[in-house]
MARKE-950064 format. One record per residue (C-alpha): x, y, z. Coordinates in pm, 1 decimal. Layout:
site px=X | py=Y | pz=Z
...
//
This chain:
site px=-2121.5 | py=11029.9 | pz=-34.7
site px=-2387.3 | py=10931.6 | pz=233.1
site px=-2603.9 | py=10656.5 | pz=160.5
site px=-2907.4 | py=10820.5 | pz=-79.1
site px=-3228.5 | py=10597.5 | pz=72.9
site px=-3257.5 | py=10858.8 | pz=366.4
site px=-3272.5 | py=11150.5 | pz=172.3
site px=-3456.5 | py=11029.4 | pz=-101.0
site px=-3719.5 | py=10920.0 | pz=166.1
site px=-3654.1 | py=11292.7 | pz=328.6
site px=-3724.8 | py=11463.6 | pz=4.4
site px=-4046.0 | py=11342.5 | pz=-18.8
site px=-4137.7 | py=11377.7 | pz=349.2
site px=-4027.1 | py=11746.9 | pz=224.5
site px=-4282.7 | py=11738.8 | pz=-83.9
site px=-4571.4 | py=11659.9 | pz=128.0
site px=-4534.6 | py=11839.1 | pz=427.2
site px=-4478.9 | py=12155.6 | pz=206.9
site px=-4805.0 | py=12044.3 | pz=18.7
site px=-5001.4 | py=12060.0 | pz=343.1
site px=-4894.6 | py=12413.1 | pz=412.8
site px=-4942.6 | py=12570.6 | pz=108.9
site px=-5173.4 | py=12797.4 | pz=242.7
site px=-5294.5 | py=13190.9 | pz=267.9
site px=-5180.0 | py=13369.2 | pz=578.6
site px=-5451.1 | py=13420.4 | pz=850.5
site px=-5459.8 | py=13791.4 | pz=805.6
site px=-5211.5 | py=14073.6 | pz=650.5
site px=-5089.7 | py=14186.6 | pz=1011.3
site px=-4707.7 | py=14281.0 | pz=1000.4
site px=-4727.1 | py=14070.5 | pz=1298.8
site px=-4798.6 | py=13746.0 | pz=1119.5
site px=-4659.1 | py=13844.6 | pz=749.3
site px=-4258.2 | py=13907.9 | pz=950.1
site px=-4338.3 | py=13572.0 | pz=1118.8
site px=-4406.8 | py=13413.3 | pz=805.8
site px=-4059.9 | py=13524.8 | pz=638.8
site px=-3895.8 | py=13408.3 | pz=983.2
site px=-4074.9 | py=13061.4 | pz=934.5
site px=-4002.8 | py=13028.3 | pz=530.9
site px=-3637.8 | py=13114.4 | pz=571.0
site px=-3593.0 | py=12840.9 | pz=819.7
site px=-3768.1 | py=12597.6 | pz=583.4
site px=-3506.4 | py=12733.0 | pz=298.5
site px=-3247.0 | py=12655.3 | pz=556.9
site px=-3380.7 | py=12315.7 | pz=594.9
site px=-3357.5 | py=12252.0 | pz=214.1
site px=-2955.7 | py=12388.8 | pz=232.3
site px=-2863.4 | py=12198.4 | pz=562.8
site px=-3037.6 | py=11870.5 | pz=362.5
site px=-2799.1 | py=11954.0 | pz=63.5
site px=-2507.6 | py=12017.3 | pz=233.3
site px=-2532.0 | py=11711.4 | pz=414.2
site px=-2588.4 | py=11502.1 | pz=73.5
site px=-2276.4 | py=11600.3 | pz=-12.1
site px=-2133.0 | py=11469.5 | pz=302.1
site px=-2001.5 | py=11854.8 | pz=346.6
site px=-2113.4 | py=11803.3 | pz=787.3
site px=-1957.1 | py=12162.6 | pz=917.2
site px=-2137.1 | py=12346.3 | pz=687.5
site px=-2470.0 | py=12195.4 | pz=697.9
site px=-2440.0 | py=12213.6 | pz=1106.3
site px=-2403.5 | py=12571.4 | pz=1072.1
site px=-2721.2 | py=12617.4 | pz=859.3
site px=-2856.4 | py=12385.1 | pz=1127.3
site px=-2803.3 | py=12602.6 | pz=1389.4
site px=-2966.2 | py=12903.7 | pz=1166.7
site px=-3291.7 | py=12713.7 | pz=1035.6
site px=-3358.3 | py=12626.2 | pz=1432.9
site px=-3250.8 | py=13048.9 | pz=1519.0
site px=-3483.7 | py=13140.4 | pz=1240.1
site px=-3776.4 | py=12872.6 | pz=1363.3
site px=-3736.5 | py=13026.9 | pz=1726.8
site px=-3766.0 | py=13429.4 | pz=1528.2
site px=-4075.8 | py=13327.9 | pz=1377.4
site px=-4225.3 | py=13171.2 | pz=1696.6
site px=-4097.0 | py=13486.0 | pz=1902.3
site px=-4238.6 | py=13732.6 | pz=1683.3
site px=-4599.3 | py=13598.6 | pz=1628.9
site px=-4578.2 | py=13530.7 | pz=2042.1
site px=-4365.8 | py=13806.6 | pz=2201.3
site px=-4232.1 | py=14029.2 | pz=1993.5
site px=-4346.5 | py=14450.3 | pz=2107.5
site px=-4491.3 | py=14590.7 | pz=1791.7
site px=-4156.0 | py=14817.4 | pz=1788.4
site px=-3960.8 | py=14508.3 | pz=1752.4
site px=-4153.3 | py=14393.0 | pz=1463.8
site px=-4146.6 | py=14758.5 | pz=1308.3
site px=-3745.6 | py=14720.4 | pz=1277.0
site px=-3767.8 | py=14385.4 | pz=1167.6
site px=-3972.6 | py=14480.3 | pz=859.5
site px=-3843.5 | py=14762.6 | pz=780.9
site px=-3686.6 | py=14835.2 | pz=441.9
site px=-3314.6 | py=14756.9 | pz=461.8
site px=-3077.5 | py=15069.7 | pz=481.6
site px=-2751.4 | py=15118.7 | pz=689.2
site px=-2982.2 | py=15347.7 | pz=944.4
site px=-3263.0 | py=15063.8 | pz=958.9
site px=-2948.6 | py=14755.6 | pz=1027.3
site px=-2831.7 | py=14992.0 | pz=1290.1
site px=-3191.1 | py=15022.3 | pz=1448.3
site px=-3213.0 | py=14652.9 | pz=1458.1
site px=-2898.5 | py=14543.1 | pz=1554.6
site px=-3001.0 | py=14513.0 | pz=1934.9
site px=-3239.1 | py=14303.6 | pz=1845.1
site px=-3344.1 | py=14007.3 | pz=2171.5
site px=-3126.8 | py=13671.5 | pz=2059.4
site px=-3158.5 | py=13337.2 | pz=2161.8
site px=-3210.6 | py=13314.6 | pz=2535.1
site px=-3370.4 | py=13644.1 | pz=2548.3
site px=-3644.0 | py=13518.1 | pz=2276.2
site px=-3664.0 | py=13166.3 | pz=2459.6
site px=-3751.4 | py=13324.3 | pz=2806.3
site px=-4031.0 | py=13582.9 | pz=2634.5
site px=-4145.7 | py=13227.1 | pz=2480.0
site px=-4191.3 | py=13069.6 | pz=2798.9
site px=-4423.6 | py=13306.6 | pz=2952.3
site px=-4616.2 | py=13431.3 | pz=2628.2
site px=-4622.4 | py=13105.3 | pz=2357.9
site px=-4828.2 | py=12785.6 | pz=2415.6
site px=-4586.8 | py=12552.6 | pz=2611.8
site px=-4625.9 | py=12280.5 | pz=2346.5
site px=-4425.2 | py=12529.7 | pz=2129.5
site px=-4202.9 | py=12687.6 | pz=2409.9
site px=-4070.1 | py=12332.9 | pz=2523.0
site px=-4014.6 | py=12182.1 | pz=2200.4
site px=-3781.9 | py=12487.0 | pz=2097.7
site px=-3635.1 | py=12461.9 | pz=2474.9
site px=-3535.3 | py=12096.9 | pz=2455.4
site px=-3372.9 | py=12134.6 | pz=2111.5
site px=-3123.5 | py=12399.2 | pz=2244.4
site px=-3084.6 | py=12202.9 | pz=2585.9
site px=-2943.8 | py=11896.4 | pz=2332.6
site px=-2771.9 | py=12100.1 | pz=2045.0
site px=-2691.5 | py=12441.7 | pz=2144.5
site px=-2365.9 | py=12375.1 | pz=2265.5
site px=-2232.3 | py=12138.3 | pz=1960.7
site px=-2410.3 | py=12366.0 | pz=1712.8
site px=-2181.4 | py=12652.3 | pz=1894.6
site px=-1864.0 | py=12498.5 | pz=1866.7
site px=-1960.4 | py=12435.7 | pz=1469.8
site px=-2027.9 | py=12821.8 | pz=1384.4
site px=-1733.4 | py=12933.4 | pz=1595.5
site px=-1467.6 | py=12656.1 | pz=1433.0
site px=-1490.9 | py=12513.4 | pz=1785.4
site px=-1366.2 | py=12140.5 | pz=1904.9
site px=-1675.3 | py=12012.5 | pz=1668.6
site px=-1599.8 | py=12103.9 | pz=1375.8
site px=-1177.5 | py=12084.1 | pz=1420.1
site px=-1234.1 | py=11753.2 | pz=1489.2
site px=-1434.7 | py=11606.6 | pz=1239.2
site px=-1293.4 | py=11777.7 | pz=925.5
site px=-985.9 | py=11586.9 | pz=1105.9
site px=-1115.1 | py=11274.7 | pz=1118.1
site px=-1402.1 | py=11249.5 | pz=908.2
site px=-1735.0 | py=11218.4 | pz=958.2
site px=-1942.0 | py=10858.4 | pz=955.6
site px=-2263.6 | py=10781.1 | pz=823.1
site px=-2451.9 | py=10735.2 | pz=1120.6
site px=-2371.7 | py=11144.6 | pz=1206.3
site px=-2476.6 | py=11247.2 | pz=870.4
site px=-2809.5 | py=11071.0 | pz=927.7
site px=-2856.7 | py=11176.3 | pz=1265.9
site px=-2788.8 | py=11538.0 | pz=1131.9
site px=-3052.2 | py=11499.0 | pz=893.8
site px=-3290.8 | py=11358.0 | pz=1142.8
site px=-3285.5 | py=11657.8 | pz=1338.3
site px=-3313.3 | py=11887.7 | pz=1058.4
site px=-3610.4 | py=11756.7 | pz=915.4
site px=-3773.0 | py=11730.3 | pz=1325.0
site px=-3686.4 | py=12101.2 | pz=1339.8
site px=-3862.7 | py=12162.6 | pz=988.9
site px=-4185.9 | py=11977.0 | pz=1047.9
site px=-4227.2 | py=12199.5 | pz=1340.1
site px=-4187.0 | py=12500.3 | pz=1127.6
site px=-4492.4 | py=12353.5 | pz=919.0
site px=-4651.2 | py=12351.1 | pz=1255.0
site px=-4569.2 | py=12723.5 | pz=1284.1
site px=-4689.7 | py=12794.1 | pz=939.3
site px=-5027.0 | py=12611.7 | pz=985.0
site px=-5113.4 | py=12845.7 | pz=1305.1
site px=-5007.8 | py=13136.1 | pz=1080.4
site px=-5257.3 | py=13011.1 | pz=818.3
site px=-5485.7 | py=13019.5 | pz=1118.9
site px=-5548.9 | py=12635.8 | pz=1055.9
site px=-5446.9 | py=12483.0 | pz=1395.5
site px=-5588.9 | py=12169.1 | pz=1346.2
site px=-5371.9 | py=12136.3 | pz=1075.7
site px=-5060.7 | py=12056.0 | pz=1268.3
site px=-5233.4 | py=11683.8 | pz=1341.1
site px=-5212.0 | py=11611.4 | pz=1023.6
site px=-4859.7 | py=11706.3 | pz=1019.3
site px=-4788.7 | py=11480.9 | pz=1254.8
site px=-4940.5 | py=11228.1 | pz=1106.7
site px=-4713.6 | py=11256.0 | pz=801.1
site px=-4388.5 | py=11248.0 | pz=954.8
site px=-4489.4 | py=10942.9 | pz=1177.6
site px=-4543.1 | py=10785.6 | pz=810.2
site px=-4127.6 | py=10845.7 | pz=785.6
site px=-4016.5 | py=10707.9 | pz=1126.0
site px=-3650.9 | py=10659.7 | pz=984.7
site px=-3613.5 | py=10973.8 | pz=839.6
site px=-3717.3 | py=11161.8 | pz=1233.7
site px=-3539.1 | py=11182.3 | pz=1546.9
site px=-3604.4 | py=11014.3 | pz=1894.1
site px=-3827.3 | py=11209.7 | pz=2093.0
site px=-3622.1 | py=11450.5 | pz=2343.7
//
């Protein structure tokens, strides 16, 4: 089992950053309500990834990894970009003909480059430099690639585990940024800021 101190430490980063966001939406627009879900999920994958990684269990967690930063970029592409069709399939009630409807839904590259020319850059290049650095590894760990073959090999250290954690919780304080523009509280996302920088060992080096 990894060394506790980190997560403990993470857990309460968690506690307060969730405290700060606990907050009505903006308005009751489809628009922000299906970028809300987007944004939660990824925070629920943040919590699993955290878990996961507690119990020294790295493959798995990566994979949630890569699905808490998919679900961050959702929620940023459909407050940002998304066409109001898009957003009609996403909410819509889940039957076999409404799965089919949104099954060619834009993915990952598709969302980044409708990012780039419609989000605030600020948002656009943190998502951008996170898949420049992980995409690849993250790949290889959903598709039993090199990565993950690897490691469940020869085991995984410490210092991974950490790191892992690191750059969930950097991916999940900038969903708490995305929630506090969906709360229509901007300003909010200083304060943010401010408490992660309280919980330098439990963040990543800047990209």
């Amino acid at each position: 089992m990894p060394d506790d101190d980190i997560f403990d430490k993470t857990d309460t980063l968690g506690e307060k950053l969730l405290a700060l966001i606990d907050l009505p939406l903006f308005d009751d627009s489809l628009r922000i309500q299906t970028s809300d879900v987007a944004c939660s999920l990824s925070l629920e994958h943040w919590q699993a990834a955290r878990a996961l990684l507690q119990a020294a269990l790295l493959p798995s967690a990566l994979v949630v990894h890569r699905a808490q930063f998919e679900a961050l970029t959702r929620s940023c592409w459909v407050l940002f970009a998304a066409s109001d069709a898009h957003i009609a399939k996403l909410a819509a009630t889940l039957t076999l003909d409404t799965e089919r409807a949104a099954k060619n839904m834009p993915q990952m590259a598709d969302m980044l480059a409708d990012l780039a020319k419609k989000a605030h850059p600020n948002a656009y290049q943190a998502l951008a430099r996170f898949k420049d650095n992980a995409w690849n590894a993250l790949n290889s760990y959903a598709h039993a690639g090199i990565h993950p073959i690897r490691r469940h090999a020869e085991g995984y250290p410490t210092k991974l585990l950490h790191d892992v954690l690191r750059n969930t919780n950097g991916l999940a304080v900038i969903s708490c940024m995305q929630a506090a523009v969906l709360s229509g509280r901007q300003p909010l996302q200083r304060e943010l800021l401010h408490v992660a920088a309280q919980y330098p060992e439990c963040m990543p080096p800047p990209l």
